[in-house]
C-alpha positions in Angstrom: 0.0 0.0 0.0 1.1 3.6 -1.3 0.7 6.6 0.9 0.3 10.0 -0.4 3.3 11.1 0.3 4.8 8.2 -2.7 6.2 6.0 -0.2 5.1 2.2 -0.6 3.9 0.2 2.3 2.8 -2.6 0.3 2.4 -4.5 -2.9 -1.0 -2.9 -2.9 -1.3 0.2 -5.5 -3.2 3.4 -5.5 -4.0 5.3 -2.7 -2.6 4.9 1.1 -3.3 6.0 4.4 -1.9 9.2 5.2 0.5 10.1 8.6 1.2 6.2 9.2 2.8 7.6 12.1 1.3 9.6 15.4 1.4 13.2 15.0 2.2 13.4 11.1 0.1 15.1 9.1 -2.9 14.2 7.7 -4.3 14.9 4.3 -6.7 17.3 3.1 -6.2 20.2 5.2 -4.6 22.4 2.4 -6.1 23.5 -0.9 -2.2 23.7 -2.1 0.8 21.0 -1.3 4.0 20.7 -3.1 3.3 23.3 -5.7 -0.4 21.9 -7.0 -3.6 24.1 -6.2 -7.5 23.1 -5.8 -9.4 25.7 -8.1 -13.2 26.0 -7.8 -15.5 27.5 -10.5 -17.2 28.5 -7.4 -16.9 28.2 -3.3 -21.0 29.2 -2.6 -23.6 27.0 -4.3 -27.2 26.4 -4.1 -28.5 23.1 -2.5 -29.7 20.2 -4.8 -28.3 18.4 -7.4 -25.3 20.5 -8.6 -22.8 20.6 -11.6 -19.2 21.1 -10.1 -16.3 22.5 -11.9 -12.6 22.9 -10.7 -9.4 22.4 -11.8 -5.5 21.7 -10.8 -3.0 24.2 -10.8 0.1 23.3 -11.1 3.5 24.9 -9.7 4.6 26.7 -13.3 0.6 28.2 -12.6 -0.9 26.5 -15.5 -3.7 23.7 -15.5 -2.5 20.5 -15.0 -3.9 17.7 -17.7 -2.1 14.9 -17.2 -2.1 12.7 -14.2 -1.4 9.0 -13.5 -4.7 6.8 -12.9 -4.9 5.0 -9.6 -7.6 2.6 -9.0 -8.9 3.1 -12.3 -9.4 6.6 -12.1 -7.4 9.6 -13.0 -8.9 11.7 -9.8 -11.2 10.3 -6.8 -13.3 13.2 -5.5 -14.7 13.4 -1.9 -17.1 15.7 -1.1 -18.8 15.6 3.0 -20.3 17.8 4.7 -18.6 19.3 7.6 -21.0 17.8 10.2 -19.8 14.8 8.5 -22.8 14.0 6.8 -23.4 13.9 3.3 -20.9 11.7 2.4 -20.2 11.2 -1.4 -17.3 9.5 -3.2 -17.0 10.3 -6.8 -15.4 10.6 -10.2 -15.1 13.3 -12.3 -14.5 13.5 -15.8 -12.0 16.1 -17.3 -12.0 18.3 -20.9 -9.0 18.7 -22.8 -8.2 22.1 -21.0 -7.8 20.1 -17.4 -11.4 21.5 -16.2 -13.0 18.6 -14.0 -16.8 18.3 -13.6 -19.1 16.0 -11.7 -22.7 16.0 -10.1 -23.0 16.4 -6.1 -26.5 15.9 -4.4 -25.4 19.4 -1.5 -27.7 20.2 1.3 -27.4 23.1 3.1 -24.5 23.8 5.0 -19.9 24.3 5.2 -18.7 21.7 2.8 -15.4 20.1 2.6 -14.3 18.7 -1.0 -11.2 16.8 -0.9 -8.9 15.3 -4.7 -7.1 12.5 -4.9 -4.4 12.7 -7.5 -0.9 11.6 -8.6 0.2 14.3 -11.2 2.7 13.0 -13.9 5.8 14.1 -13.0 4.8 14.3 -9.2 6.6 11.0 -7.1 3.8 10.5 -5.3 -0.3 11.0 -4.5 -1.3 14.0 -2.8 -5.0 14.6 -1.5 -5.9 19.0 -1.8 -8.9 20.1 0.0 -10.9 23.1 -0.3 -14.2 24.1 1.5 -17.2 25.6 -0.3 -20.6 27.1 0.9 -24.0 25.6 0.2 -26.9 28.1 0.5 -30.1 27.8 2.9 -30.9 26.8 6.0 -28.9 24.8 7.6 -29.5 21.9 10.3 -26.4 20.6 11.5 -26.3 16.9 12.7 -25.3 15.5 16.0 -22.3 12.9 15.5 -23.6 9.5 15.3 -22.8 7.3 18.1 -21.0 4.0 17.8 -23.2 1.1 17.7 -22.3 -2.5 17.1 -23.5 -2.6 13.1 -23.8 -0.5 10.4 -27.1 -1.4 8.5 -27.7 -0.3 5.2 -30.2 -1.6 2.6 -31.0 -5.4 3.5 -26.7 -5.8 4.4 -25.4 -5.2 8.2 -21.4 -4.5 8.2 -19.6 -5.2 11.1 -16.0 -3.5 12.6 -13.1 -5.4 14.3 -10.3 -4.1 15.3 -8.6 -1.0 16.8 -7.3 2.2 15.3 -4.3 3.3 17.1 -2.4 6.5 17.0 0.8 5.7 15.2 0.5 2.1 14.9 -0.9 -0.2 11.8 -3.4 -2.1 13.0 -5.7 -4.3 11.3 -9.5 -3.3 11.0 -11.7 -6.1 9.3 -15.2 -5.0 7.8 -17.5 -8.3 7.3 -20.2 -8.0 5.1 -23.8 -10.2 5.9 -27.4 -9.9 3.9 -30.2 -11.6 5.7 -28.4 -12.8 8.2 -25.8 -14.8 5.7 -22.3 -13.7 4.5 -21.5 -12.2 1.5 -19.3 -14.2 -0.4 -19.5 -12.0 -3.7 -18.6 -9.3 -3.3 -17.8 -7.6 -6.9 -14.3 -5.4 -7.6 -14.6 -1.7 -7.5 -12.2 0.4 -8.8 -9.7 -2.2 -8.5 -10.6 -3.2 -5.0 -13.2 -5.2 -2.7 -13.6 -2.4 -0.9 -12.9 1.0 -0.1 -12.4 3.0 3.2 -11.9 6.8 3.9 -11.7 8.0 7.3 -12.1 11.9 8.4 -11.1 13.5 11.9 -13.8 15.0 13.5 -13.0 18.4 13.9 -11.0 19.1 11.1 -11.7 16.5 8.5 -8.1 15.6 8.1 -8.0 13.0 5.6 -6.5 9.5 5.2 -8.2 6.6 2.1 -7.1 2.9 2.8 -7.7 0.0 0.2 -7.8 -3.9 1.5 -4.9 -5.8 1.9 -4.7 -7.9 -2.0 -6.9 -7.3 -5.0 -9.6 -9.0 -6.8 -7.9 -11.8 -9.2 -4.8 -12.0 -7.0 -5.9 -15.3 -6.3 -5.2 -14.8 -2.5 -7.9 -12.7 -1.7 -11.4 -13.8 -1.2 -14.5 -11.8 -2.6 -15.9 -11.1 1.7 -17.3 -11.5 3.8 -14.2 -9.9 5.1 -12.4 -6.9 3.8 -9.2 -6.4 5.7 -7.2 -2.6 6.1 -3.9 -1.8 7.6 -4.7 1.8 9.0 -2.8 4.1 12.1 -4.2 7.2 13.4 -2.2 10.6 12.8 -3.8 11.6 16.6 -5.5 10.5 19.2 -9.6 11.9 18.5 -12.7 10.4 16.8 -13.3 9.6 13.4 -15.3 8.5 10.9 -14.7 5.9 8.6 -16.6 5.5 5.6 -17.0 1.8 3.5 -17.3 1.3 0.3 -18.7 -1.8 -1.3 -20.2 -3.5 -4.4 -22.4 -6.1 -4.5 -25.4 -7.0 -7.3 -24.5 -4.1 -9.1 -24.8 -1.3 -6.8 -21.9 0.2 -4.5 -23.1 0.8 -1.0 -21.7 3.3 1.7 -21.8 2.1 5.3 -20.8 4.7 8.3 -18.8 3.8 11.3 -18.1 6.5 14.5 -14.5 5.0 16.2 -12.2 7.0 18.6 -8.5 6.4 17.8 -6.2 6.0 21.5 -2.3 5.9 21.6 -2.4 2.5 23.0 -4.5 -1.5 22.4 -7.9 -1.4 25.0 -9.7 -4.5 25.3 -13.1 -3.0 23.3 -13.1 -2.4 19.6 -14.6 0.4 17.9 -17.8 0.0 16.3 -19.9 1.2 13.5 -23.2 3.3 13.2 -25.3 3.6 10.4 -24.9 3.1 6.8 -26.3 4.6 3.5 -28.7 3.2 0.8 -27.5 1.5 -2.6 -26.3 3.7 -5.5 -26.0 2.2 -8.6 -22.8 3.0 -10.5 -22.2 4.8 -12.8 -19.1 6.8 -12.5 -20.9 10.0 -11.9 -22.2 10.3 -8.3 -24.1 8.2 -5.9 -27.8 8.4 -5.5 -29.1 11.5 -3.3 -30.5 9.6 -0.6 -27.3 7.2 -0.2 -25.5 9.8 1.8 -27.9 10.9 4.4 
């Protein structure tokens, strides 16, 4: 596994897990890192469906059009509200002149939008984050508590495991529908699954892929997806799953509060989204709420 910073931690490709070790930074928290820029079309929109444009900037101040794909996609786009709701993982397609657009589903309130991208001529990923505005009133959501399963659709996804600050520990996410374990689960963008996890507070960013890949002919399509993750600081997050199954990529929540040492409880997931089919564009509206 590759963290944004280029270095590799495993065989695995694409993106990593930022700050691998207690106190580093996380991602995210800069619309500009090693000479590349987030560029909005605009930072206040109206709630509903909305058409987003931005672009990359690169450090000789042009636009930057060529980047290298990881997990299938040039650029993975984040967008989450900063209540932490919201959540929506997507993929924008780019024009010739570098200018990236994509359809979000925005309810009132301070958004964060985060990029993933690996630039050609850039060693390494980098995730740029920049906040934007979304017009009306706004009711901000409590944070969800930690329960023991995150349901969403007819699927429950369970959490084992711990995160620790500074210290790769394994979190395993076991898929179930009607009470029997999914055993088919279908690749997505290269991977099983896919996990982001935000610091309350601050949304500082880190993305995790599964240990192996689809076809490696190692590992198994669930019920388990396994990630190597570590904490940048002690604090709660909130870790958001990816998965495919019958055609339709699901988001399940979890609520987990990273310590500087093992305790004998693991953290444990809260509530999950609704099925989106995909499509490469974004997820249905009601999936993120």
């Amino acid at each position: 596994m590759r963290n944004h910073t280029g270095h590799d931690q495993s065989d695995h490709g694409g993106h990593g897990a930022h700050a691998a070790h207690g106190g580093a930074r996380p991602g995210g928290l800069s619309v500009s890192e090693n000479g590349y820029s987030l560029e909005l079309d605009a930072t206040v929109l109206t709630a509903g469906v909305q058409s987003i444009g931005f672009r990359i900037i690169g450090p000789d101040g042009g636009v930057v059009t060529r980047f290298l794909a990881e997990h299938e996609k040039e650029l993975h786009f984040i967008a989450v509200r900063r209540d932490t709701a919201g959540f929506q993982h997507v993929h924008p397609v780019r024009d010739e002149e570098g200018t990236w657009s994509v359809e979000l589903t925005l309810e009132p309130g301070d958004w964060r939008f985060f990029t993933d991208i690996h630039p050609v001529g850039h060693d390494g990923t980098m995730t740029l984050g920049i906040d934007a505005a979304v017009a009306g009133p706004y009711a901000p959501k409590p944070l969800p508590e930690a329960t023991g399963t995150a349901l969403v659709d007819d699927y429950a996804v369970t959490l084992d495991g711990e995160l620790l600050v500074g210290e790769a520990r394994e979190l395993t996410l076991t898929v179930s529908r009607d009470g029997h374990p999914v055993t088919d689960l279908q690749p997505y963008l290269a991977a099983y699954g896919h996990l982001v996890a935000l610091r309350v507070g601050d949304l500082g960013y880190l993305h995790v892929h599964p240990e192996g890949a689809p076809g490696d002919g190692v590992t198994a399509p669930g019920p388990g997806i396994s990630f190597h993750a570590a904490a940048p600081s002690a604090g709660t997050y909130r870790l958001y799953l990816d998965f495919k199954h019958g055609g339709f990529v699901r988001t399940a929540e979890f609520t987990v509060r990273a310590t500087a040492t093992a305790t004998a409880t693991a953290p444990a997931p809260d509530a999950g989204h609704r099925a989106a089919p995909e499509h490469g564009g974004h997820h249905d509206a009601h999936a993120h709420h």
